[in-house]
C-alpha positions as CSV (number, residue, x, y, z in Angstrom):
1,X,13.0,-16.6,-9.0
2,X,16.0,-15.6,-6.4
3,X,15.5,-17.1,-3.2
4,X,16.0,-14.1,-0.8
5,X,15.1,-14.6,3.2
6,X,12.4,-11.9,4.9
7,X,15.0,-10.0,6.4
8,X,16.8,-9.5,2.8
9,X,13.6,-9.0,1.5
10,X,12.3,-6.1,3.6
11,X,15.7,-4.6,3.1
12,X,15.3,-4.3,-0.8
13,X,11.7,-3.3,0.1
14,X,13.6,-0.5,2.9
15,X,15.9,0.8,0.4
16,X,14.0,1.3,-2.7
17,X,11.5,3.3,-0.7
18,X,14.0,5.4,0.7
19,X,15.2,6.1,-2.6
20,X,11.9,7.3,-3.8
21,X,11.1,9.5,-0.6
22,X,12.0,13.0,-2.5
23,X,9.6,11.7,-5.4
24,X,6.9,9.6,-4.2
25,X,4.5,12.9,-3.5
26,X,4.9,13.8,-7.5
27,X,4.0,10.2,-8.9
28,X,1.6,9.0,-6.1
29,X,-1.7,9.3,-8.3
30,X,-3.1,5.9,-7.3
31,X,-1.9,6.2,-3.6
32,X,-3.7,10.0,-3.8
33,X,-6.8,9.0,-5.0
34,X,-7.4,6.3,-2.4
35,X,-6.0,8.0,0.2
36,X,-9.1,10.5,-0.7
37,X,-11.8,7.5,-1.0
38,X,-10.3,6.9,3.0
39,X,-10.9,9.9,4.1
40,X,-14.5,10.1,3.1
41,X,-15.1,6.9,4.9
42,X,-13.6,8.4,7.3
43,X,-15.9,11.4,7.4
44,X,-18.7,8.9,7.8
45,X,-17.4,6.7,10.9
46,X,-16.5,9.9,12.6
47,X,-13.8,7.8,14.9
48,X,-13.6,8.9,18.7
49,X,-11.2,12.3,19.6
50,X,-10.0,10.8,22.6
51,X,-7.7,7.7,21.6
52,X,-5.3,8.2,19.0
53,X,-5.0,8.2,15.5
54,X,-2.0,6.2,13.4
55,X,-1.2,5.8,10.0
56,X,1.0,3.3,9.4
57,X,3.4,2.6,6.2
58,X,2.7,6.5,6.2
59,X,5.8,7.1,3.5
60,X,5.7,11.0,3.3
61,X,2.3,11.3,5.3
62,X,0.3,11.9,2.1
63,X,-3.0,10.3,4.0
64,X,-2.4,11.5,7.6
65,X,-1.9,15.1,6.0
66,X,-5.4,14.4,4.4
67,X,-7.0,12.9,7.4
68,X,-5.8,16.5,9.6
69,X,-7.2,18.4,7.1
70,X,-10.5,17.5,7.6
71,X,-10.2,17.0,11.1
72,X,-8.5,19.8,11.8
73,X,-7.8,19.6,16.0
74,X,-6.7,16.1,15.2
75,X,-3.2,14.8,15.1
76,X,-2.2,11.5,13.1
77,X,0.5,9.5,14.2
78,X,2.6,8.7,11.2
79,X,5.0,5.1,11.3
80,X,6.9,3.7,8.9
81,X,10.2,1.9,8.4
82,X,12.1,4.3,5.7
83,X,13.5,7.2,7.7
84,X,13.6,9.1,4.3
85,X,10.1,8.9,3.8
86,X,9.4,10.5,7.2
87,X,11.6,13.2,6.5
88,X,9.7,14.4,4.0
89,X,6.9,14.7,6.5
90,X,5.8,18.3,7.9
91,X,8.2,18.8,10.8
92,X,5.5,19.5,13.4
93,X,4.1,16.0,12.9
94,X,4.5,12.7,15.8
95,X,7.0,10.5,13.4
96,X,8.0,7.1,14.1
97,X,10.5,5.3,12.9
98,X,9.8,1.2,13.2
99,X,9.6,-2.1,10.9
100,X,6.0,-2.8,10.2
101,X,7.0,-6.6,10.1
102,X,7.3,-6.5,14.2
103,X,4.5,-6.2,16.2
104,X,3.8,-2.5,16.8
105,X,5.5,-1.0,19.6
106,X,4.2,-0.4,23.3
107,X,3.1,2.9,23.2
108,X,0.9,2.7,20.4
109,X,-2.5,2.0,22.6
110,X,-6.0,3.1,22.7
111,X,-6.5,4.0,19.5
112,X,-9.7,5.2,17.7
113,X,-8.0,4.8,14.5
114,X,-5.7,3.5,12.9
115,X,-5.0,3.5,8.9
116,X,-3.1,2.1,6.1
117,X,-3.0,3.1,2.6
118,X,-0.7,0.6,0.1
119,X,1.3,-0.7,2.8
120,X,-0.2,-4.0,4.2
121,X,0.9,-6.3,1.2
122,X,4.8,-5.6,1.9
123,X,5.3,-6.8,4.7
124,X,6.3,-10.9,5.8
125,X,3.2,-12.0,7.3
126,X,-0.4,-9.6,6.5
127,X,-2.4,-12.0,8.1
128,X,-0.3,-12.1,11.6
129,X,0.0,-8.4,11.5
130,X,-3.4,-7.1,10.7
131,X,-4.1,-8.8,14.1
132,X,-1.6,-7.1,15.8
133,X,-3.5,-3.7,14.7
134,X,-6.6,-4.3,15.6
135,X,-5.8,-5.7,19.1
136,X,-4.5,-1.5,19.6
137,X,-7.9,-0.3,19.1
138,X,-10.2,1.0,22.0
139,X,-13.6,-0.8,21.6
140,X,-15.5,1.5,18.8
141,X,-12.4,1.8,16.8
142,X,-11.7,1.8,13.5
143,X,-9.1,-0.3,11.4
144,X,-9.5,1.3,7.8
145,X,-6.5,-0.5,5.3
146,X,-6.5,-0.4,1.3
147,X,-4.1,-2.6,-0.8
148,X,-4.0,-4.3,-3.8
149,X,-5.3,-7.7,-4.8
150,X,-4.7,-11.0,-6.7
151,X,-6.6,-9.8,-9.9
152,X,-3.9,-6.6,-10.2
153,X,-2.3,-6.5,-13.4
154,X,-4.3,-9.1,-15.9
155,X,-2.3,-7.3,-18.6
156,X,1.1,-7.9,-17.2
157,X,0.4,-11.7,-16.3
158,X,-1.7,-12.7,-19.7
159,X,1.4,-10.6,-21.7
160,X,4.3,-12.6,-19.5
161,X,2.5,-15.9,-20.1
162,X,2.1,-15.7,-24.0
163,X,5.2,-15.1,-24.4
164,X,6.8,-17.9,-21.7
165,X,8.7,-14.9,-19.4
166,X,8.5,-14.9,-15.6
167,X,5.9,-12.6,-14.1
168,X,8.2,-10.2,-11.8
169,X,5.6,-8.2,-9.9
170,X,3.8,-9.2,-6.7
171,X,1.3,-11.5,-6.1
172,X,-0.4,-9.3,-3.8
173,X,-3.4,-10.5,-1.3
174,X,-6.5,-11.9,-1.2
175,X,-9.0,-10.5,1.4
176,X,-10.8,-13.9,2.6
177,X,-7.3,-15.0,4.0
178,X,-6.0,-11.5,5.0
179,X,-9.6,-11.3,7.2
180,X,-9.9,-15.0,8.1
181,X,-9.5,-14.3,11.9
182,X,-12.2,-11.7,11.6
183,X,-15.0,-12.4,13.2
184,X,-18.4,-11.3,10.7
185,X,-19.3,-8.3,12.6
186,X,-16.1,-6.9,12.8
187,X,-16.1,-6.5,9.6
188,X,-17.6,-3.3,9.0
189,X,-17.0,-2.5,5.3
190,X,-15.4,-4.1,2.3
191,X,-15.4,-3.2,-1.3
192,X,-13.2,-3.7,-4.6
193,X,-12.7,-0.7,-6.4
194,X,-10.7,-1.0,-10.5
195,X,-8.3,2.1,-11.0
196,X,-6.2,2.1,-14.6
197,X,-3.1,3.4,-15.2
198,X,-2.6,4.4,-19.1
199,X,0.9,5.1,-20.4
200,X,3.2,6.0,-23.2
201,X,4.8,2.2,-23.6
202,X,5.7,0.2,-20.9
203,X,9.1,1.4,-20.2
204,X,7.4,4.3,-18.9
205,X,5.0,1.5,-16.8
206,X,8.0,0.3,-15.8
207,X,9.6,3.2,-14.9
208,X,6.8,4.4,-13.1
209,X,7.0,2.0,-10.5
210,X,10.6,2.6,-9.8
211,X,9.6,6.6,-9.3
212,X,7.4,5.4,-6.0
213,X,10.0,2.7,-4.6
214,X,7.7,-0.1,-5.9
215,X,9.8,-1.9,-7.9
216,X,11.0,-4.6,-5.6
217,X,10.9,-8.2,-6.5
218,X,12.2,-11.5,-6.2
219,X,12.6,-12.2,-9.3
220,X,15.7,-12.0,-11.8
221,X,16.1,-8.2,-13.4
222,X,14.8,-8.3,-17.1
223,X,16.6,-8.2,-19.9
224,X,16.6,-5.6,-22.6
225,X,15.4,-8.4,-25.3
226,X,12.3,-9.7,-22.4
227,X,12.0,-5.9,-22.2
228,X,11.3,-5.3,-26.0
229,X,9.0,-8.5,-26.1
230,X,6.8,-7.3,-23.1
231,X,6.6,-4.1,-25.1
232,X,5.7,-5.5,-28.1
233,X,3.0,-8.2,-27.2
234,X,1.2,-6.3,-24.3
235,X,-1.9,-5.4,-25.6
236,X,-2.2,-1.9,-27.0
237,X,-5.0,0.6,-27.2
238,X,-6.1,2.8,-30.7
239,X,-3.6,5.2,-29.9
240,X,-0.6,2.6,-29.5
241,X,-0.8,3.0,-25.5
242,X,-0.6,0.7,-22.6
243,X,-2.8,0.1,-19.5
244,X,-1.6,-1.5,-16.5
245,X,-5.3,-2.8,-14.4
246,X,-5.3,-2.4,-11.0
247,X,-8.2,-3.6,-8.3
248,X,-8.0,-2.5,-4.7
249,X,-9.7,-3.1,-1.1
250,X,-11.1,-1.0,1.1
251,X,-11.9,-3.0,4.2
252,X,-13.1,-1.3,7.7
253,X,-12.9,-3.4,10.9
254,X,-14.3,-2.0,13.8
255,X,-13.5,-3.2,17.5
256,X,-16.2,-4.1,19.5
């Protein structure tokens, strides 16, 4: 593992994201297909109109474009902290440009809702943060966040420790410290869902987390040999193919 400080860590984070920006819309099936499941719950809190609506660590704005389409007189904020992921946001939306890992900034207030979709587990300090969110909701306001958990990846982690190599991808959360300033009736919904990925070999797994701008870790780059020996011990299907496992959280906290 290479010992790398926050600051150099959201940086790597920052830059592999903006890398990704004129991509991320073409390889984002897993980000899609929640960002759908959110707007259904969405559908059935039917937030207030009159305080605002944020999405934060909105990358190209693939879930606030979703949320205006079914709400169409509604505008969604969209923040993140790659400028080149905003870009590629319709021109007509309210961008901002800030690091997630501060507190957010002043004008963001009075808000009905705010959102997150696969952003919550990059940044320094989830727990700190997600309390900074919901303290910028009006009362009857809705915090609605999906990210990925400990149990990600069984195949990746059983493969790496069989055959004695470091696990390099993310730990990830777990929700019972994430929400453990929560009181219990501010916690208005919480679920696991399981989504698999199936591919080709896992170069192309690999590679398939570079295409988003998910590839960062702190641990040392693999070599080609590690690379062949992940590849040949992960556990195969009928048809010689590769699932990568992941299990994600929905959780809704209302202010109130």
């Amino acid at each position: 593992m290479i010992e790398m400080d926050n600051k150099k860590w959201s940086e790597k984070i920052k830059n592999n994201f903006n890398d990704a920006a004129y991509r991320y819309l073409e390889y984002s099936n897993i980000q899609k297909f929640f960002a759908s499941k959110i707007v259904h719950f969405i559908k059935e809190l039917n937030p207030q109109t009159k305080g605002k609506w944020i999405d934060l660590g909105s990358g190209p704005g693939l879930l606030a474009d979703e949320i205006e389409k079914e709400f169409s007189s509604q505008k969604v904020w969209r923040i993140d902290f790659s400028k080149k992921m905003l870009l590629e946001n319709k021109l007509s939306s309210k961008r901002i440009l800030w690091d997630l890992n501060n507190d957010l900034p002043s004008e963001i207030n009075n808000c009905s809702l705010i959102t997150s979709n696969f952003c919550i587990h990059w940044l320094n300090n989830p727990e700190k943060i997600i309390k900074n969110w919901f303290s910028k909701l009006m009362p009857g306001g809705f915090l609605v966040i999906s990210y990925p958990t400990k149990n990600c990846f069984p195949e990746w982690k059983d493969t790496c420790r069989k055959i004695d190599i470091e696990y390099s991808g993310l730990s990830f959360l777990y929700y019972k410290e994430l929400l453990k300033d929560f009181k219990p009736n501010e916690i208005h919904y919480s679920e696991k869902f399981n989504y698999l990925e199936n591919f080709e070999d896992v170069y192309k797994l690999f590679r398939s987390l570079i295409n988003l701008g998910a590839q960062s870790t702190n641990c040392k780059r693999k070599t080609v040999k590690e690379l062949k020996e992940i590849q040949k011990f992960w556990p195969k299907n009928y048809n010689n193919t590769v699932n990568l496992s992941w299990e994600i959280d929905i959780q809704i906290i209302k202010k109130l």
